[in-house]
C-alpha positions as CSV (number, residue, x, y, z in Angstrom):
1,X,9.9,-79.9,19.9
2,X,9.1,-79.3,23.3
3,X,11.9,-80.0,26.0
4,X,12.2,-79.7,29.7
5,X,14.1,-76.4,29.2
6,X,11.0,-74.8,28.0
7,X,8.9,-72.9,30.0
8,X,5.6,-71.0,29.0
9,X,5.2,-67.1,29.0
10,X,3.1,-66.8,30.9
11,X,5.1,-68.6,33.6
12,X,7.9,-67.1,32.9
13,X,6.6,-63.2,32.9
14,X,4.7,-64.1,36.6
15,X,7.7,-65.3,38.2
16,X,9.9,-62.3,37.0
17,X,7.2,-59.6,38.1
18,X,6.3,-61.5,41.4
19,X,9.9,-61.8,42.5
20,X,10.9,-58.1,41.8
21,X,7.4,-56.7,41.8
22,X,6.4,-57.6,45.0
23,X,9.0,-57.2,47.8
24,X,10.2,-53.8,46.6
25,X,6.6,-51.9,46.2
26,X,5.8,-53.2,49.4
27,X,8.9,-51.9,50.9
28,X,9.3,-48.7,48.5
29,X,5.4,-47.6,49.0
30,X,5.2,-48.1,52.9
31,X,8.6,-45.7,52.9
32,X,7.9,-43.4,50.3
33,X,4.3,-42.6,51.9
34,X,6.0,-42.1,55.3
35,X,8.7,-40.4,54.4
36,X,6.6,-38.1,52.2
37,X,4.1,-37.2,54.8
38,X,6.5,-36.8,57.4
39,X,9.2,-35.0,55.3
40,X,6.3,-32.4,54.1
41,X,5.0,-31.4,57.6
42,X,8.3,-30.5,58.8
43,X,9.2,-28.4,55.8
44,X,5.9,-26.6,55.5
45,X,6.4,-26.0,58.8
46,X,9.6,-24.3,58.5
47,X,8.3,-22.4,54.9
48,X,5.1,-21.1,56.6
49,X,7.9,-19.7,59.4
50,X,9.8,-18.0,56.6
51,X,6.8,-16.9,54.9
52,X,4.8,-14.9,57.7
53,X,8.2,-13.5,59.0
54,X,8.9,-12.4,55.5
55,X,5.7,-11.1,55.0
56,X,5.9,-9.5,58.2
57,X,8.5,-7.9,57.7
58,X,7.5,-6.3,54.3
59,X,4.0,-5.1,55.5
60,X,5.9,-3.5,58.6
61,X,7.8,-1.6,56.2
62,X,4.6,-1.0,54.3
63,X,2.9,0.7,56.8
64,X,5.2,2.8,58.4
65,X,5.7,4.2,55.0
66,X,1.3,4.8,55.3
67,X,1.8,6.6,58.9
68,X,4.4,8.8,57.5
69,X,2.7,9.6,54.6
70,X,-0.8,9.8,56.0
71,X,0.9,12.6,58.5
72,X,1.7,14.6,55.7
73,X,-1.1,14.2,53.9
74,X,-3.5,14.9,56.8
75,X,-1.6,18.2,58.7
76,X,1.6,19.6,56.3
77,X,0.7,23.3,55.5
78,X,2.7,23.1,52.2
79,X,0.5,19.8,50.9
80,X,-2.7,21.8,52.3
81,X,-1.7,25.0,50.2
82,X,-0.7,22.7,47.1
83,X,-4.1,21.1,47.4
84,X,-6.0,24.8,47.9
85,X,-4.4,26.1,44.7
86,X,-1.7,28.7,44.8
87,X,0.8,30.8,42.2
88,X,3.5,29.2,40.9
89,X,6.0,30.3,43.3
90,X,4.2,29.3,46.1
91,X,3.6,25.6,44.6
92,X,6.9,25.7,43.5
93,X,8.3,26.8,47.8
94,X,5.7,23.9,48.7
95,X,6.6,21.6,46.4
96,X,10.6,21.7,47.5
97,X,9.3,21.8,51.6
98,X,7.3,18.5,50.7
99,X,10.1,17.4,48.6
100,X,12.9,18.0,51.7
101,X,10.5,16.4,53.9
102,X,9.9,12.9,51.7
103,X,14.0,12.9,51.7
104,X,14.6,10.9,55.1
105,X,11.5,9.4,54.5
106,X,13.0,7.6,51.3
107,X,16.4,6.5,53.2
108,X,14.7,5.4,55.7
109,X,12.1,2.4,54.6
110,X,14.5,0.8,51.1
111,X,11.0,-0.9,50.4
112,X,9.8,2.6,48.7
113,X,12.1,3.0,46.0
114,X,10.6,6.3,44.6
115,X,8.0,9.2,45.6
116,X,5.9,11.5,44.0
117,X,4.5,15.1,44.7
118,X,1.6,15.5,42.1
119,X,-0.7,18.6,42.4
120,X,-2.7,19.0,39.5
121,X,-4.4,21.9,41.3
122,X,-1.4,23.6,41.3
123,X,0.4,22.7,38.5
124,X,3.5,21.3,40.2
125,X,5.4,18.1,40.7
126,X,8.0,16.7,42.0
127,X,9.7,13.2,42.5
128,X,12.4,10.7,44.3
129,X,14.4,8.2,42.8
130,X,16.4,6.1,45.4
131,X,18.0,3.9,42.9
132,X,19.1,3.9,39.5
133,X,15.8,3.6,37.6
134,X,16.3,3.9,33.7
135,X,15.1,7.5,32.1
136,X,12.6,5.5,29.9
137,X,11.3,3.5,32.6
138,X,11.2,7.0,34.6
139,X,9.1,8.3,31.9
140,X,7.0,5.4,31.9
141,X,6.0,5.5,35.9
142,X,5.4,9.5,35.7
143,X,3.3,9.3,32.8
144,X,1.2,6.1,34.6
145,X,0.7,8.1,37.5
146,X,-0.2,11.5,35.8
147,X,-3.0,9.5,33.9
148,X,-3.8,7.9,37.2
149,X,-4.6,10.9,39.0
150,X,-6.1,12.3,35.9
151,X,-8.4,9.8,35.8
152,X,-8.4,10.1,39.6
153,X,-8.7,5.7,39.9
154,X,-6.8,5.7,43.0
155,X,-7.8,7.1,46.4
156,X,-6.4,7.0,49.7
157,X,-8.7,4.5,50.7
158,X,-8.0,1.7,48.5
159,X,-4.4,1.1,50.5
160,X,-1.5,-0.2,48.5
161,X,-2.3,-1.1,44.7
162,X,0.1,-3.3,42.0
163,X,0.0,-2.1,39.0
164,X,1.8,-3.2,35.9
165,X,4.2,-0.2,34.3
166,X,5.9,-1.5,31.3
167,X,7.4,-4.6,31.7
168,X,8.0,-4.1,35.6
169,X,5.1,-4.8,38.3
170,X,5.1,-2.6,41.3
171,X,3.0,-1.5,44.7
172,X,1.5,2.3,44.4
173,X,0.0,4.1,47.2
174,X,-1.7,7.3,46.9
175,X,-2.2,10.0,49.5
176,X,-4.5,12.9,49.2
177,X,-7.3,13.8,47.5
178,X,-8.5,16.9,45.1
179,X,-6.6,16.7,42.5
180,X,-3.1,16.8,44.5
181,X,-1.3,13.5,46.0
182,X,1.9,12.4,47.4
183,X,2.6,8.7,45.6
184,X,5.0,5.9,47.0
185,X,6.0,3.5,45.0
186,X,7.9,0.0,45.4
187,X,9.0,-2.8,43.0
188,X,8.0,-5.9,43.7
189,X,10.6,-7.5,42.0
190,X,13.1,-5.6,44.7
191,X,10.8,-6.0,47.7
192,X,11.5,-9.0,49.0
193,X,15.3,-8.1,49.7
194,X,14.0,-5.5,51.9
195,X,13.2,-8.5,54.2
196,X,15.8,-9.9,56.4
197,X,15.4,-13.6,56.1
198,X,17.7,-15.9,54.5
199,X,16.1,-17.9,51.1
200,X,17.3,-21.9,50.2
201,X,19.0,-22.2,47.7
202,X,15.7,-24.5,45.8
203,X,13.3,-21.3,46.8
204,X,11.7,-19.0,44.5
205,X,9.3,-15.8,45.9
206,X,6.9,-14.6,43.8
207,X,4.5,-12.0,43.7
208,X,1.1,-12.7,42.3
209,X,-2.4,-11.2,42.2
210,X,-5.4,-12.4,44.2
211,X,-6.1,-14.5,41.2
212,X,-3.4,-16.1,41.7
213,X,-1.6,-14.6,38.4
214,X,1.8,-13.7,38.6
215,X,3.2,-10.7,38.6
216,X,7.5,-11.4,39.2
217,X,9.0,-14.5,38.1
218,X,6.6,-15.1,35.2
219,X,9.6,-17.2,33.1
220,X,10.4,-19.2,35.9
221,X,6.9,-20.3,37.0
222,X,6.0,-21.0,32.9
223,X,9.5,-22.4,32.4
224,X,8.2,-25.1,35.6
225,X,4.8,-25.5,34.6
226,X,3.6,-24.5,38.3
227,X,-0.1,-23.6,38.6
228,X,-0.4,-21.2,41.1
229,X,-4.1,-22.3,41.3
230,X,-4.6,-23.9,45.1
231,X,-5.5,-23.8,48.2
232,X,-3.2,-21.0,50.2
233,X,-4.8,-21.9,53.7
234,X,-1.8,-25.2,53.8
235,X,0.1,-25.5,51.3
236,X,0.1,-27.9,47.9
237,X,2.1,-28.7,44.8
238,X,2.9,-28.1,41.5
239,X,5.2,-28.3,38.6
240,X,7.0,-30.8,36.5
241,X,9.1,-32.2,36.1
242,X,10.1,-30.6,39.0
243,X,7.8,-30.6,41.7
244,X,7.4,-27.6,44.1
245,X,6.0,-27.0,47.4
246,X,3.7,-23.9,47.3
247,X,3.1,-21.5,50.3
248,X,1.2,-18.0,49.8
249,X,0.1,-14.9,52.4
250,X,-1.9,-12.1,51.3
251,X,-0.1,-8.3,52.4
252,X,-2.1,-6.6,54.9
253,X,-3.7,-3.6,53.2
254,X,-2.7,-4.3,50.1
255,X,-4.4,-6.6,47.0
256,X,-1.3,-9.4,46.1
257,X,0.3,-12.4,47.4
258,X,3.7,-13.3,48.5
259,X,4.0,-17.1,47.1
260,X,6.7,-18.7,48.3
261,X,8.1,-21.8,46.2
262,X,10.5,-24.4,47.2
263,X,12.1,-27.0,45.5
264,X,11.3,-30.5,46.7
265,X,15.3,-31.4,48.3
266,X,16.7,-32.7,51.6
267,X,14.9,-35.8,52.5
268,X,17.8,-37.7,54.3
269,X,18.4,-34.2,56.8
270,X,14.8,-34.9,58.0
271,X,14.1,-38.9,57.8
272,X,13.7,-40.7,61.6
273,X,15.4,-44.2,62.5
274,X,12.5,-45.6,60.8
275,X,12.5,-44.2,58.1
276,X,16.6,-44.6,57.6
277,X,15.8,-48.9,58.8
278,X,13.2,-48.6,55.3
279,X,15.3,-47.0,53.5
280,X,18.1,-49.5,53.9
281,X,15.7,-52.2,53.4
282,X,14.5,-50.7,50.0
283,X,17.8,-50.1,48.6
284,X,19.0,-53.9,49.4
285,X,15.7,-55.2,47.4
286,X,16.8,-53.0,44.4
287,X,20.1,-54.9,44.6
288,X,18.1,-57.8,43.1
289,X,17.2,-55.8,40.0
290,X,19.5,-56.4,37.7
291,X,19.3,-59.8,38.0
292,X,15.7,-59.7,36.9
293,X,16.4,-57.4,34.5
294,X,18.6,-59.4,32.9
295,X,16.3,-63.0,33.0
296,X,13.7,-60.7,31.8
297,X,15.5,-59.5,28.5
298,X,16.8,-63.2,27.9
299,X,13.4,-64.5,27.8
300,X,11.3,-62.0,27.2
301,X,12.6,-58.3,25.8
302,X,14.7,-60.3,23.5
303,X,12.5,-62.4,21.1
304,X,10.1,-59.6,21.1
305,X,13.0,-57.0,20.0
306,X,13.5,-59.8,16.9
307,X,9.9,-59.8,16.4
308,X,9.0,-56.2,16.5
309,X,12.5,-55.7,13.9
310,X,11.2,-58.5,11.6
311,X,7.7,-56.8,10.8
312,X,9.8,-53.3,10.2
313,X,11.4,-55.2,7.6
314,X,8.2,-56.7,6.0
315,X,6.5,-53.0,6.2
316,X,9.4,-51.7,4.2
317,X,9.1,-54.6,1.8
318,X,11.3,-56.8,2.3
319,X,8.6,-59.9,2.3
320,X,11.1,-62.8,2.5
321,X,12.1,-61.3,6.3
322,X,10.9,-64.4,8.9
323,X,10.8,-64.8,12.6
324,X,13.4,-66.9,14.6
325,X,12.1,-69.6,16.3
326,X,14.5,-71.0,18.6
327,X,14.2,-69.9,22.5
328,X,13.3,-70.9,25.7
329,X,10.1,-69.5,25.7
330,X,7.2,-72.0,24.0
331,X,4.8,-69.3,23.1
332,X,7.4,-67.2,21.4
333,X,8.4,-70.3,19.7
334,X,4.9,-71.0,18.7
335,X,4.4,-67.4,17.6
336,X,7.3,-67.1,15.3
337,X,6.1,-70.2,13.5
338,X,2.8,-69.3,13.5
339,X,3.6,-66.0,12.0
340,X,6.3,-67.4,8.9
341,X,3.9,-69.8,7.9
342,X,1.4,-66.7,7.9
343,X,3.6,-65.3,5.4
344,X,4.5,-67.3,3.1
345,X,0.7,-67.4,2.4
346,X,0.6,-64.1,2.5
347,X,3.1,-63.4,-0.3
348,X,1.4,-66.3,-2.5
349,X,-1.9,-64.8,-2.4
350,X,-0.6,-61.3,-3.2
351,X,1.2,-62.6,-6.1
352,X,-2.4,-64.3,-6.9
353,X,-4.6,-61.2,-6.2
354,X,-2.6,-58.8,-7.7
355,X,-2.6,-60.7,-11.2
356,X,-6.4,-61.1,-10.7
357,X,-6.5,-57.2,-10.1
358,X,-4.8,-56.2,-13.2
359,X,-6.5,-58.4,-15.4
360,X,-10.1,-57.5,-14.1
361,X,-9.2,-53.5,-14.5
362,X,-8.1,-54.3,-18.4
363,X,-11.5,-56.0,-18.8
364,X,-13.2,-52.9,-17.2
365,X,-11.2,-50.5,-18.7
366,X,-12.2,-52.1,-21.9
367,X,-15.8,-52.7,-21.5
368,X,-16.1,-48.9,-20.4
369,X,-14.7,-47.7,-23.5
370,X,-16.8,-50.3,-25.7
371,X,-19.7,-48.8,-24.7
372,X,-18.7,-45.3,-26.3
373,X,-17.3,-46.8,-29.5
374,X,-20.6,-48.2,-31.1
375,X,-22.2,-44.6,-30.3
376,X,-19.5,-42.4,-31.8
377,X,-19.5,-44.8,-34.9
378,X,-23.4,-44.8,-35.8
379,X,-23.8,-40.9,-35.4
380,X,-20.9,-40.9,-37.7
381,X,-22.5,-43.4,-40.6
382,X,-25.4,-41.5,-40.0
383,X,-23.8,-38.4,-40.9
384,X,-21.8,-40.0,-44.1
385,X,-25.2,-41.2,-45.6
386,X,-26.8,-37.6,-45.0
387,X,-24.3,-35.8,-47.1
388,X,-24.7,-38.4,-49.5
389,X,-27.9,-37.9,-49.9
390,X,-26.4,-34.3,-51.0
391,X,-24.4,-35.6,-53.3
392,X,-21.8,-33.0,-51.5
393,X,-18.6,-35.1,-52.9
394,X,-15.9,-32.8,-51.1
395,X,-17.8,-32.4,-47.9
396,X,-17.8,-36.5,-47.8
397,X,-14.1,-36.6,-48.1
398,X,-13.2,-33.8,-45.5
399,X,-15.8,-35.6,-43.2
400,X,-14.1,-38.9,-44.1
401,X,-10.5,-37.8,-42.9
402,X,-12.2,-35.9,-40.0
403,X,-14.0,-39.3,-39.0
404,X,-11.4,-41.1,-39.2
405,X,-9.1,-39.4,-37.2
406,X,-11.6,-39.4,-34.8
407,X,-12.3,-43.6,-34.9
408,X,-8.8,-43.9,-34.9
409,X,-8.2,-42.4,-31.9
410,X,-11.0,-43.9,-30.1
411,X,-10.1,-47.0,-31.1
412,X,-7.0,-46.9,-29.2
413,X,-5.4,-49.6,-26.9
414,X,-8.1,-48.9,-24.0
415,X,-5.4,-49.3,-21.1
416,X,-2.9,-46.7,-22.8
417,X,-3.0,-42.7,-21.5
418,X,-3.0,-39.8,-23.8
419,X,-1.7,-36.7,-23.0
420,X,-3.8,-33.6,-22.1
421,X,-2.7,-31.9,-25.5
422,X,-3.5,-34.7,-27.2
423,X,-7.1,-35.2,-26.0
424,X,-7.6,-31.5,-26.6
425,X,-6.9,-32.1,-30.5
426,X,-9.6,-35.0,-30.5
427,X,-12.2,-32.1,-29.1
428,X,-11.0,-30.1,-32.0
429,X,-11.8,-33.0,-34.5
430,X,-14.8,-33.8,-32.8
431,X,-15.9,-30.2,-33.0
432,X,-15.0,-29.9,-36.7
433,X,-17.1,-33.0,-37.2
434,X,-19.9,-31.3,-35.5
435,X,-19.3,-28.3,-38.1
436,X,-19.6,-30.7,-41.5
437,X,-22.5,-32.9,-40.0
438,X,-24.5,-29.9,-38.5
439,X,-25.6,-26.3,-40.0
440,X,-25.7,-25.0,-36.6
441,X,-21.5,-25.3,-35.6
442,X,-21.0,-25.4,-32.1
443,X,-18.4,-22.5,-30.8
444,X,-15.7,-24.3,-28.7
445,X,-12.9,-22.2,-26.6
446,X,-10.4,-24.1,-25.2
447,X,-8.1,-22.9,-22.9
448,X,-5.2,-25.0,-21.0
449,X,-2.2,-24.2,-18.7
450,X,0.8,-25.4,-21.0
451,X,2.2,-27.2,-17.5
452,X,-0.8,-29.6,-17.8
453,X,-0.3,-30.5,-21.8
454,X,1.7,-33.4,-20.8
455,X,-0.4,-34.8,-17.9
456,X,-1.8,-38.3,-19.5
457,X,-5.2,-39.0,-18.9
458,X,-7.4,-41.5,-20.1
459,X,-9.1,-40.6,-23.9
460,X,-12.1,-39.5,-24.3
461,X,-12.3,-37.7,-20.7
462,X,-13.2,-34.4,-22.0
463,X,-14.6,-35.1,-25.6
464,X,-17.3,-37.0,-23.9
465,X,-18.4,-34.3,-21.8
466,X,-18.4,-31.9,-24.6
467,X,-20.3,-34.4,-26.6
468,X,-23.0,-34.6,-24.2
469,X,-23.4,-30.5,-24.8
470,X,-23.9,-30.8,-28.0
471,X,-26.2,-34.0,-28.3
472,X,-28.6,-32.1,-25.3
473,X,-28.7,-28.4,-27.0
474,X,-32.0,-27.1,-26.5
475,X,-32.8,-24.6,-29.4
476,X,-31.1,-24.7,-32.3
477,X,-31.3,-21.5,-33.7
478,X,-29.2,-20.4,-30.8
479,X,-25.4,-20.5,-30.9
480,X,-23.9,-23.3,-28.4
481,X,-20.8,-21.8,-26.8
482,X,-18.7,-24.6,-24.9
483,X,-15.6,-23.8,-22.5
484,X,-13.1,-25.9,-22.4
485,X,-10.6,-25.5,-19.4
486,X,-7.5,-27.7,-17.6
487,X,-6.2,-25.5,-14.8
488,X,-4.1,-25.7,-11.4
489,X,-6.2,-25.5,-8.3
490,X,-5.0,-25.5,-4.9
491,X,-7.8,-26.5,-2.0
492,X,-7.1,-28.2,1.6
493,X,-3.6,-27.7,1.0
494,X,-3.6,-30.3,-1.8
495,X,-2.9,-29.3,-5.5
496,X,-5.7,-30.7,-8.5
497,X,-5.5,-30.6,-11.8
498,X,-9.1,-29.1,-12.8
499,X,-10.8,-29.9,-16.0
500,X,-14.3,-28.7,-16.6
501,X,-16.1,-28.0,-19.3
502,X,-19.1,-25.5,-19.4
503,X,-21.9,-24.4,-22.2
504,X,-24.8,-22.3,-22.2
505,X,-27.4,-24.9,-23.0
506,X,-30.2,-25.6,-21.0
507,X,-28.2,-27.8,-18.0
508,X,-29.2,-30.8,-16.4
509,X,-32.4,-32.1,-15.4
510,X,-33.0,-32.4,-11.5
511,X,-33.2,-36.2,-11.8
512,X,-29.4,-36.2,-13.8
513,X,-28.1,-34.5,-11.2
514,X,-29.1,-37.1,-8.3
515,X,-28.2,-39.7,-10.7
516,X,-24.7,-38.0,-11.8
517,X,-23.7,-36.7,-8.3
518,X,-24.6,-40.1,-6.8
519,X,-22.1,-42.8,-5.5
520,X,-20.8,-44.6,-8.1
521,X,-23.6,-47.3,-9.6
522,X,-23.6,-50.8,-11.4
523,X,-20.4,-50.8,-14.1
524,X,-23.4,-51.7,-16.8
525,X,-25.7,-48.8,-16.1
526,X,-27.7,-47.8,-19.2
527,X,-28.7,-44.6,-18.7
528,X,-25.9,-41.5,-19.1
529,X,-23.9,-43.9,-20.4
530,X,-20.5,-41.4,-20.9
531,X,-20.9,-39.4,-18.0
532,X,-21.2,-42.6,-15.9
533,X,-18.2,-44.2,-17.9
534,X,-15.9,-41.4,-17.4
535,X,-16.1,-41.1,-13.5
536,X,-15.8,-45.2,-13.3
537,X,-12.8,-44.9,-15.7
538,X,-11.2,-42.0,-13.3
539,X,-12.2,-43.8,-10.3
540,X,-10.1,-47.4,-12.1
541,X,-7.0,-45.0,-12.9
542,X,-6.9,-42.7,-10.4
543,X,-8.6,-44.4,-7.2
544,X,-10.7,-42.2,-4.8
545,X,-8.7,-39.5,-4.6
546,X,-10.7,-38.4,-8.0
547,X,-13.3,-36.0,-7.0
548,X,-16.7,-34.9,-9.5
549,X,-18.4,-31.9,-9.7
550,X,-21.7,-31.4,-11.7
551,X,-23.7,-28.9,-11.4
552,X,-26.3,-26.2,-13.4
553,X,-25.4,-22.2,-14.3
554,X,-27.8,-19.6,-15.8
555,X,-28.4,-20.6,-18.5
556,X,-26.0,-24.0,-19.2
557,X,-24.2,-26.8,-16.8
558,X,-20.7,-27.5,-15.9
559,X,-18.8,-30.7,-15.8
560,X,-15.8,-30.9,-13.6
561,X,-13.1,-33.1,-12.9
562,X,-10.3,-32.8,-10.1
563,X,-7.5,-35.1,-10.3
564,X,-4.7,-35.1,-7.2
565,X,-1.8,-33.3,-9.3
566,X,1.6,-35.6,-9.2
567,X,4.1,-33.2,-11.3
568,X,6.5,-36.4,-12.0
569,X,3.7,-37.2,-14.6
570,X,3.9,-34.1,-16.4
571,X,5.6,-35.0,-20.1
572,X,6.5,-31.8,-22.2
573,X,3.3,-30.6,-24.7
574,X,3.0,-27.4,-26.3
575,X,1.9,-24.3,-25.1
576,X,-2.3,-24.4,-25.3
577,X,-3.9,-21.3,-25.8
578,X,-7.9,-20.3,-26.1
C-alpha cells in the first residue's frame, strides 16, 4: 500500500549522489589537479637537481679514474715492456712497479673498488681489492675478465662497460691493447655512495641499461611494479600501488642509466594559499559523508544486502527462503513481491516437471530395451526349432537353460543397473549360446579391472555390441576373435571408465560410421537398432558427459564407451580375469 513515506528509487538514489556527488568532485578535482601539477613541477625540479649533481659527481670520479689510467697505459715503461713480451722476472718487476703505481690510484677515487694488471703476453697478473670482496666472488671477476681479454671483447675505445658477474652488476674499463690491459672496476650497487648528496627517505637509485632494464634494485622495482619504460627527457610515473616519480641520466662515456625513484610524499610542505583555501574547503564537504552514507544504506545498501542473502539461500536450496517487503523504498517493495510470488511458481512447477521427467525416462528406458527383447527372443526360437530338427535331445536342454538365463536377464526391470561383473556373465551366456546354435563358436576374451566389477551399468551395454560382431562376421570359415575390455582411463584430467569391445571381422561400412558417430537421432530409428539404443540409454543414465567412440582396425572394428568414473558407485565384484 503506497503511503506518503514512500519514495521511488530512483528518486531516492539521485538525491543521495547529487548531494554528495556533486559539491565534493567539484571541489576535490579542481584541488587535486592543481595541487598535482603544481606539487610535481616543484619536486621534479628539485629531483632533476639531485640527479645531474649526483651523476656529476660519479662521472667526475669516472674519468679521472680514465686520465689516470690512460697515462699509464699510453707512457709507463713497465706496461710497455709487459705488452712487448718479456721473461718472467721482468713481467713479474713490471707487474709489482704497475701494481705500486695503481696503489694511490685505488685510495684515491672509492668509486673503483678493484684493479687489474692482465698481460697475457707476458704471462703475468696482478690485482687490487679495496674492500672486502668475498674469495668466490673474487674468483668470479678474475675469471670474467681473463675470458674477456681472451676473447679480447673489450677495447679501450668502448669507455666504461656494465657487465653482469654472478649475481652482482658492475662498471669495467679496459686500458691497453695486445693482449695486456690494466682493468678498473666499480660496483654499481656501491657507486652511488661515492656521491656526496643527501637521498629522501621515499628515494630509490637505480642502475639500469639503456633498455631501460635494471641492473641494482631488481626486488624493489618488481616488488613495486615500476616500469622503467618512459620518457627520460622529463620525468613520468610508475608503480602501484605505490606510485613513483621517475627521473634518469645516462653516464658520460659509459652505456647505463642512473634512475632515480622517489616516492610520491610531502604535498602539504609545497601547497600555496590556494591550494591550502581548497583544501579546507574539500575536507569540510567530506564532513557531509557520513550522513549520506548512512541515508544511503537505510534505503538503499540495506534491502539489497536482504535481497542478494535471500537468493544465496535459494542457490543452496533452501527454496522456501522469500524476500522482505517492507521499506521505504516502492521499487524494492515491488521487487521483493514480485520476486516471492516468482517462487512459489517456481517450486510448483519443479515439483510438476520433475515428476514429468522421471516418468518420461521410465517410458524411454523401457521402449529402448523393448526394441532388443523381440530380437534376442526370435533368433533364439529359431535356434530351438533347428536343433529340433536334429533331434539333438541334450543339446536342446543345455540350449534351453542357456536361453533362459539369457531371457531372464534381459527381461529385467528396465530402470534397474547391473553391475559390470554381472553384465560380463550375460556375454558369457550369450557366447555359449552362440557355441550350441552355431558350428563356427565365436572366441571371446574378456578382460576387466576388478575395481570396475561393481560399477552398475545399464544391461545389455556390452552384450549388444558383441552381438552385433557376431550377427556381421564376414566369412565363416574364419575364427571370430572378440575382445572384451572395462579399463581406467585418465584424459583432460578427468578419469572414464572405458569399455570397448573389438573383433577381427570385417568393420563397419563407411555409411555406419556417419550414421553411428552422428548426433544422437529420432528415439525410434529403425536402422542399427542396438547400437543406436545403447548410446540413447547411456545418454538417459548418464547425461552428456557419456562420450562414443566407433571406429574400423585392420581387419575388424571397435566399439567404445567412456563413462565419467564416480568411485562412490563402485560395489565389491570379484576379481575378472581374461
Amino acid at each position: 500500500m503506497r503511503n506518503g513515506r514512500i519514495r521511488s528509487f530512483r528518486w531516492a538514489l539521485r538525491t543521495a549522489v547529487f548531494c554528495m556527488a556533486l559539491p565534493l568532485a567539484t571541489l576535490l578535482i579542481t584541488n587535486s589537479l592543481y595541487s598535482i601539477r603544481a606539487f610535481n613541477m616543484k619536486l621534479a625540479e628539485s629531483n632533476q637537481r639531485t640527479v645531474d649533481t649526483c651523476v656529476w659527481q660519479i662521472e667526475d670520479q669516472l674519468s679521472a679514474v680514465d686520465d689516470s689510467l690512460s697515462a699509464i697505459a699510453a707512457g709507463n715503461v713497465d706496461f710497455q715492456a709487459l705488452s712487448n713480451g718479456v721473461q718472467p722476472l721482468q713481467a713479474h718487476l713490471a707487474s709489482y712497479a704497475l701494481y705500486q703505481q695503481l696503489k694511490p690510484i685505488a685510495a684515491s677515487y672509492t668509486a673503483v673498488r678493484a684493479f687489474f694488471i692482465y698481460s697475457q703476453t707476458s704471462s703475468t697478473e696482478r690485482d687490487i681489492f679495496t674492500e672486502d670482496f668475498a674469495y668466490p666472488q673474487k674468483l668470479e671477476i678474475r675469471q670474467y675478465i681473463h675470458s674477456a681479454v681472451q676473447d679480447n671483447s673489450y677495447s679501450m675505445n668502448m669507455g666504461w662497460r656494465w657487465a653482469q658477474i654472478g649475481e652482482e652488476a658492475y662498471l669495467l674499463r679496459f686500458f691497453g691493447g695486445r693482449g695486456t690491459y690494466l682493468v678498473a672496476l666499480a660496483p654499481l650497487e656501491q657507486l652511488v655512495g661515492t656521491a656526496e648528496w643527501e637521498m629522501g627517505r621515499e628515494a630509490v637509485v637505480s642502475f639500469t641499461t639503456l633498455e631501460n632494464k635494471p641492473l641494482t634494485q631488481e626486488d624493489f622495482i618488481e616488488a613495486h611494479k615500476i616500469d622503467l619504460q618512459g620518457d627520460y627527457s622529463g620525468y613520468f610515473f610508475s608503480g602501484s600501488p605505490q606510485r613513483f616519480m621517475i627521473i634518469g641520466r645516462q653516464l658520460r662515456n659509459a652505456n647505463c642509466m642512473l634512475v632515480f625513484l622517489v616516492g610520491r610524499t610531502g604535498h602539504l610542505e609545497v601547497l600555496d594559499p590556494v591550494q591550502i583555501t581548497l583544501l579546507v574547503l574539500s575536507l569540510l564537504t567530506v564532513l557531509l559523508i557520513p550522513a549520506l552514507l548512512m541515508r544511503l544504506d537505510r534505503q538503499i545498501v540495506a534491502p539489497m544486502e536482504k535481497i542478494k542473502q535471500t537468493m544465496i539461500r535459494i542457490l543452496e536450496g533452501d527454496l522456501e527462503a522469500r524476500v522482505a517487503t517492507k521499506g521505504q523504498i516502492l521499487e524494492f517493495q515491488q521487487m521483493g513481491e514480485t520476486f516471492n510470488t516468482m517462487m512459489d511458481q517456481i517450486k510448483n512447477l519443479e515439483i510438476e516437471c520433475y515428476k514429468q521427467e522421471i516418468e518420461t525416462q521410465k517410458v524411454q528406458l523401457q521402449y529402448l530395451q523393448l526394441q532388443i527383447r523381440p530380437h534376442f527372443f526370435l533368433n533364439g526360437l529359431k535356434n530351438l526349432y533347428a536343433m529340433a530338427q536334429q533331434q539333438d535331445c541334450e543339446k536342446i536342454q543345455r540350449t534351453i537353460l542357456a536361453f533362459s538365463r539369457h531371457i531372464r536377464y534381459i527381461f529385467r526391470d528396465s530402470m534397474e543397473f547391473v553391475p559390470l561383473e554381472r553384465e560380463l556373465e550375460h556375454v558369457r551366456t550369450y557366447i555359449e549360446l552362440q557355441s550350441l546354435s552355431s558350428a563356427h563358436t565365436p572366441i571371446c576374451q574378456i578382460s576387466a579391472d576388478q575395481r570396475l566389477l561393481g560399477f552398475p551399468i545399464p544391461p545389455l551395454s556390452l552384450q549388444t555390441f558383441v552381438e552385433n560382431s557376431v550377427k556381421h562376421r564376414a566369412d565363416p570359415d574364419q575364427p571370430l576373435e572378440i575382445d572384451v575390455k572395462a579399463s581406467l582411463l585418465k584424459s583432460g584430467g578427468e578419469t572414464y571408465i572405458n569399455l570397448a569391445v573389438s573383433d577381427n571381422g570385417p568393420g563397419f561400412s563407411e555409411e555406419v560410421l556417419r550414421e553411428i558417430n552422428a548426433p544422437f537421432a529420432d528415439v525410434y530409428t529403425e536402422h542399427h537398432v542396438g547400437l543406436n539404443n545403447i548410446k540413447k540409454r547411456m545418454r538417459l543414465v548418464y547425461g552428456t558427459g557419456v562420450i562414443y567412440a566407433f571406429y574400423n582396425t585392420n581387419p575388424g572394428c571397435v566399439a567404445e564407451i567412456m563413462i565419467p568414473f564416480q568411485e562412490e558407485k563402485l560395489k565389491p565384484g570379484k576379481e575378472e580375469k581374461p
